[in-house]
N, C-alpha and C positions, 0 to 999 in steps of 0.2 A: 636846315634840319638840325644842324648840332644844338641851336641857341632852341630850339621847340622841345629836343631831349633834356636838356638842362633845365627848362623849364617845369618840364615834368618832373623830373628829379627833386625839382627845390620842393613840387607840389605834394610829391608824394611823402619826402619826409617832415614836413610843415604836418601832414595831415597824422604822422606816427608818433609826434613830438607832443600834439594836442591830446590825444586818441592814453598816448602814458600819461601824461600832465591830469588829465580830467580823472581814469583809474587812480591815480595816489591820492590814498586820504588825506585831508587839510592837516590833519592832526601832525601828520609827520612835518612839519614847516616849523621852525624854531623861531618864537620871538623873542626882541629885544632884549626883555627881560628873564629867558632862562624858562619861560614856561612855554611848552608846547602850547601849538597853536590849536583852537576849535572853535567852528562858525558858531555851536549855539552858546558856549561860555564868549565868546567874542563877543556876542550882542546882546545878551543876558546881564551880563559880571557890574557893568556899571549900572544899573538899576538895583544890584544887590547890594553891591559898597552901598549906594543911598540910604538903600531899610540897614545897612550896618550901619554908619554914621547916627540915622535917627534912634535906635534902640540902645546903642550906647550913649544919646543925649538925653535919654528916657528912662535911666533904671526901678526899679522895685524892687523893694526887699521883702524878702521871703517872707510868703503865701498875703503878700498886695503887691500883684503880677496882675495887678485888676488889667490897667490899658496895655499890659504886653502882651497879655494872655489873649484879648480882644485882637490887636493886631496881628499876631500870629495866626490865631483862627480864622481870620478877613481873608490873610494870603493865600490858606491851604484851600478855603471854599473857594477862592478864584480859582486855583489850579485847577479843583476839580474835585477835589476832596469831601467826603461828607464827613462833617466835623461836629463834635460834643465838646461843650466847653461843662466845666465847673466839676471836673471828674480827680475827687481826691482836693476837694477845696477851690483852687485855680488853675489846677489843669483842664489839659484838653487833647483832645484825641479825636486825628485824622487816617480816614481809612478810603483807600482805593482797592475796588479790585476789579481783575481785569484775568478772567477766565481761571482754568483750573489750574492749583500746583500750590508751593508753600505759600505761610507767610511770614514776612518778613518783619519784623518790629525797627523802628529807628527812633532814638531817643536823643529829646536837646532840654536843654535845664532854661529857667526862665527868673531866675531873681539873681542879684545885684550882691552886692555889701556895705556893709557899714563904714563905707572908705571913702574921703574925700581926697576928689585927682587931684593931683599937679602932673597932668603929663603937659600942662600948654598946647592939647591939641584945639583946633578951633570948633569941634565939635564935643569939647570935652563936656563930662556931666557936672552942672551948675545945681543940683536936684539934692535937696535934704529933705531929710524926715524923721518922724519920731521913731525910734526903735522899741523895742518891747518892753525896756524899760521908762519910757517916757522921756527920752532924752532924744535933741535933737541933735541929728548927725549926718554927713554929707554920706550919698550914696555914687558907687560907682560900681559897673561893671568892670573888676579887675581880676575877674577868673578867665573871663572870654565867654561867657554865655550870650553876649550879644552876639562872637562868632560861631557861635555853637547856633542858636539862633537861625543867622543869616542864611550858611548855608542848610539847616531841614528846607526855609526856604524853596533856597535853589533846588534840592533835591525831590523837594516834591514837585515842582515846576518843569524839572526836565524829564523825569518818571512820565508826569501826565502827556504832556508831546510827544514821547518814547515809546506808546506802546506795546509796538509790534518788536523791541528789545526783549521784552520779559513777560513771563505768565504765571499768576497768582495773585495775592495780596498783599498790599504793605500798608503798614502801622506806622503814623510818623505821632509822635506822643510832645506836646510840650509839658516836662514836668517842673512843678513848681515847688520850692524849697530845696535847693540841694545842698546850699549851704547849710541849713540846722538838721542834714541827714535826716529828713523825715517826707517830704514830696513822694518817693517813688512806697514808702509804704504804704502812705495815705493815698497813693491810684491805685495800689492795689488793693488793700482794704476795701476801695468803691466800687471795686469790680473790674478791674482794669482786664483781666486773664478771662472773665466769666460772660461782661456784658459788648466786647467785642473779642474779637478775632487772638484765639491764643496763636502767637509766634511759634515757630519752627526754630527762629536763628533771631536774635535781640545785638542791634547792633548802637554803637556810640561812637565820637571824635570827642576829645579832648584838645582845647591849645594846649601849646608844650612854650614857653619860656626860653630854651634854651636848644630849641632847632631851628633850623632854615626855612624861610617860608618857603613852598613850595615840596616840602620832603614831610613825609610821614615817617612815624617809630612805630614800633610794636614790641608787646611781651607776652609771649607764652603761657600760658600758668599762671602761677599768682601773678598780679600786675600792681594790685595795688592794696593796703592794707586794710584792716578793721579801725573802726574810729570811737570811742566809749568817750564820751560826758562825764566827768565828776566831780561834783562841788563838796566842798567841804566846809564847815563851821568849825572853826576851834573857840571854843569857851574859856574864858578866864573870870578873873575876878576886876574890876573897874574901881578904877582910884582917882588919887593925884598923882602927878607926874615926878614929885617930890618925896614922896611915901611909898619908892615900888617894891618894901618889906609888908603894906600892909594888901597889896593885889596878889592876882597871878596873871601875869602880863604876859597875855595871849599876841602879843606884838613877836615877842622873842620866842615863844613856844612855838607857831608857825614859821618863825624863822628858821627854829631848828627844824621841823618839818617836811621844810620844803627840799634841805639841804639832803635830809636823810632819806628821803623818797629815792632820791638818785643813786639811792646802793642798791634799792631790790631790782632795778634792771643789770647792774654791773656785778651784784653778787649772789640773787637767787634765780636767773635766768642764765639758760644755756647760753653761751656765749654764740656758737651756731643758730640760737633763734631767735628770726628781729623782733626789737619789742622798744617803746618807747612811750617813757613819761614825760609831758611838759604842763610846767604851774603856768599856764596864763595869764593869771589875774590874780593879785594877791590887793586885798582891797580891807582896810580897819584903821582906826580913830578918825576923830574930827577935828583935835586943836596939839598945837606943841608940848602941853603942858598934862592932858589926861592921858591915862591909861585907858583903852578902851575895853569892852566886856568879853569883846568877840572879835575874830579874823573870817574873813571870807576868801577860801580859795576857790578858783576856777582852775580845773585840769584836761587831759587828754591824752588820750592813752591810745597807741597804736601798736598793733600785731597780726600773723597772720594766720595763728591759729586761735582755736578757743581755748585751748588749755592753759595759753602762757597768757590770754585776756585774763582769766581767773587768776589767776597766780599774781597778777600785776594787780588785778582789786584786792586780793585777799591781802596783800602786803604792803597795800595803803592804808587800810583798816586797819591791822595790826600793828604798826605803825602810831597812827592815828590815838589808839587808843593806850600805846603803851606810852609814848610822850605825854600825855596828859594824866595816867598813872601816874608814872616819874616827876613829875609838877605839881602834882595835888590839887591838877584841875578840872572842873567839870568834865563829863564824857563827852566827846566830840562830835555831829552828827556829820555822814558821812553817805550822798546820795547820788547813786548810781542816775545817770539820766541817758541823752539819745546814745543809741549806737546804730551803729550800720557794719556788717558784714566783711571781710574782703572782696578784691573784684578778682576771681579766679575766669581770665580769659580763658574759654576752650580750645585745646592744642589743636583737634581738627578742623575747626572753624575756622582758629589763626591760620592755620596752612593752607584752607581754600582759599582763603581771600586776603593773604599777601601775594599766593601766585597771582592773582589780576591784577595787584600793588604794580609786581614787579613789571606785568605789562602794559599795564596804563600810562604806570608813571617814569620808569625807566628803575635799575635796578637800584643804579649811582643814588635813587633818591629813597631809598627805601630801608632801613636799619631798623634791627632788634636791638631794645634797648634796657635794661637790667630794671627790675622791680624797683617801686619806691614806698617809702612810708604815708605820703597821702593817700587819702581816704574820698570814696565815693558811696554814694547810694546807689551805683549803677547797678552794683553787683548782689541785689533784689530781684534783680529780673530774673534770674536763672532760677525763679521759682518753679517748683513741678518738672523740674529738671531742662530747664529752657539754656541751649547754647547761649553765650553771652560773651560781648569781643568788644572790648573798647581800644581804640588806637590812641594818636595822639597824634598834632597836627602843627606842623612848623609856623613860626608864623611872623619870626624875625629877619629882617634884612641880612643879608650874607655877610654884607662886610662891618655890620656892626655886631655880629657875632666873633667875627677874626680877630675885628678891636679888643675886645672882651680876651680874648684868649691870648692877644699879644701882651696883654700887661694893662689895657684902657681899663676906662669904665665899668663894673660889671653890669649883668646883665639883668635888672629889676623881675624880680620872681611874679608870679601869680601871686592876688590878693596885695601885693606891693601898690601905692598909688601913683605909681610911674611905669604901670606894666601899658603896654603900646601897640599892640600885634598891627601887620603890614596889612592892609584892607586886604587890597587888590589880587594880589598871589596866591593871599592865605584863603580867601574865601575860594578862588578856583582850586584849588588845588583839591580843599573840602568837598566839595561838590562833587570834582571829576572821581575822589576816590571813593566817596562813600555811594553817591550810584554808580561804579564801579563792582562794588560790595553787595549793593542789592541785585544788579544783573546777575554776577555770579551764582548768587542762590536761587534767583530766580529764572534761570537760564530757559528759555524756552524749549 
């Protein structure tokens, strides 16, 4: 009789150990590598690294997104998505919906740069092209739109098997051009707001450079600045290189130019508000010996309001035109071109949906992180008064970030041809938060 009680004993708590075991969700099970565990990114994630891998071996430059555009659209119709392609030039736009309640907008960018890699990855992009100027130039995904990309992906994949999770509708958008800030005007120019579904809540990931994969940032309020275009022509007079009594040597006259531009941010703006000019491109003559006719600058101007954007043109102008006074030379032309907006995140939007941040992903991995001077066209969508939240998305190894901070190597920024974000982590992490983000609003 004792060994029959014993028996029972082992059987009934065998039966209490499975009975808890089976109740706790997988998620709570820590792997290997630091990122919570989950069946359907467990069996999902490597299929997505793959289309990451392939769209980073694939890039396009802005608005010839022809085969990315195609491939993205291919993924969301399998998921389940009815999809419009060619909306705003090479965009495209997928829409689910699945009974009454908001909708949700989620948005991923789809062109490359004029960058040629050296990361030595084995998937790295081998792919050039002609740029808009006719010159031929290596392209690469070094912003991370290929992970930007991968996971909408994933997120419309797990949405669609999900969806007794959430009720209403969601907009998952690939927009095309973000680099020449003009894609998200030209979807909306095409109807983006009018010929589907206007959003409630417009949501975005950003890679970040300089976090950990597996951890997300956020900011508040402004997050990110305004970005203005402007080229300039300085005119002079063209000679020989021997004779520069008988020119006006628009070499030097832009040289002083460029130099003097940098006091109206240090001396006509408030020092309390951010503003930034930088010459990119200074580009004039053709041999050692001439003087040429003309200078061409390329510039960029970043801020976060309108009034100090005006103030930063009006004092390039003035500028502009008072050095060439002073030099007795031709009047300069002076051409305003793309801008784009600030990204002003919604305070209450960020607040819903870092609370889910902090329990999806755990707190340790979740930080607000101070404004920056880069510039998006993300922040277009809050047209008609549309909430709009972009995060930003880890996407570096832990301990080659530590390196970095110990004294190593630093850390190759965005649009750098040695930027490298971690497939595997970064792309779950992406996924788990941003439909994390769409359950939220879409809570049933």
């Amino acid at each position: 009789m004792p060994r029959m009680i014993l028996r029972t004993s082992n059987l009934s708590r065998l039966t209490l150990f499975l009975a808890v075991a089976l109740a706790c969700p997988l998620s709570a099970a820590p792997r290997s590598d630091d990122q919570p565990s989950d069946p359907w990114l467990d069996a999902n994630t490597p299929d997505l690294v793959t289309l990451y891998k392939h769209l980073h071996a694939h890039p396009e430059l802005s608005y010839h997104e022809i085969e990315t555009a195609k491939r993205i659209a291919a993924d969301l119709r399998q998921a389940g998505f009815d999809v419009t392609e060619n909306v705003g030039n090479t965009g495209l736009v997928g829409v689910l919906r699945n009974g009454e309640g908001p909708t949700v907008l989620v948005r991923s960018d789809l062109d490359a740069l004029p960058v040629t890699e050296e990361t030595g990855l084995p998937y790295a992009s081998q792919v050039t092209a002609l740029d808009d100027e006719g010159d031929t130039v290596g392209v690469m995904h070094a912003c991370g739109h290929d992970m930007h990309m991968t996971c909408l992906v994933g997120v419309a994949r797990w949405l669609a098997e999900h969806r007794d999770t959430w009720r209403g509708t969601v907009v998952l958008i690939g927009q095309p051009a973000e680099e020449k800030v003009g894609g998200a005007r030209s979807m909306l120019d095409d109807g983006l707001y009018k010929r589907f579904p206007k959003p409630d809540f417009a949501l975005a990931l950003h890679v970040a450079h300089d976090l950990e994969a597996g951890h997300v940032a956020y900011t508040s309020g402004p997050a990110m600045a305004s970005s203005t275009a402007v080229d300039i022509v300085v005119n002079g007079k063209g000679g020989h290189g021997a004779g520069p009594h008988e020119t006006v040597d628009p070499i030097v006259l832009a040289s002083l130019l460029v130099l003097d531009l940098q006091s109206i941010v240090s001396r006509e703006i408030k020092p309390t508000d951010p503003a930034v000019i930088t010459v990119g491109s200074f580009h004039g003559g053709t041999k050692h010996n001439i003087i040429p006719a003309s200078v061409e600058l390329q510039l960029t101007l970043r801020a976060y309001s309108e009034s100090v954007r005006q103030r930063l043109i009006e004092g390039i102008q003035r500028r502009a035109a008072g050095l060439a006074a002073a030099h007795k030379a031709p009047a300069p032309v002076v051409t305003i071109g793309e801008t784009t907006p600030p990204t002003i995140n919604d305070p209450a939007l960020v607040a819903r949906v870092v609370k889910r941040f902090n329990a999806d992903l755990g707190t340790e991995k979740v930080r607000e992180v101070e404004p920056v001077m880069g510039a998006e066209d993300f922040g277009l969508f809050n047209e008609g008064g549309v909430p709009i939240f972009m995060f930003r998305l880890g996407t570096i190894p832990p301990d080659r970030i530590n390196q970095a901070r110990s004294g190593g190597a630093p850390l190759p920024p965005v649009h750098s041809s040695r930027y490298a974000p971690d497939p595997e982590p970064s792309i779950r992490t992406g996924v788990r938060a941003m439909t994390g983000a769409v359950r939220e609003l879409l809570a049933p």
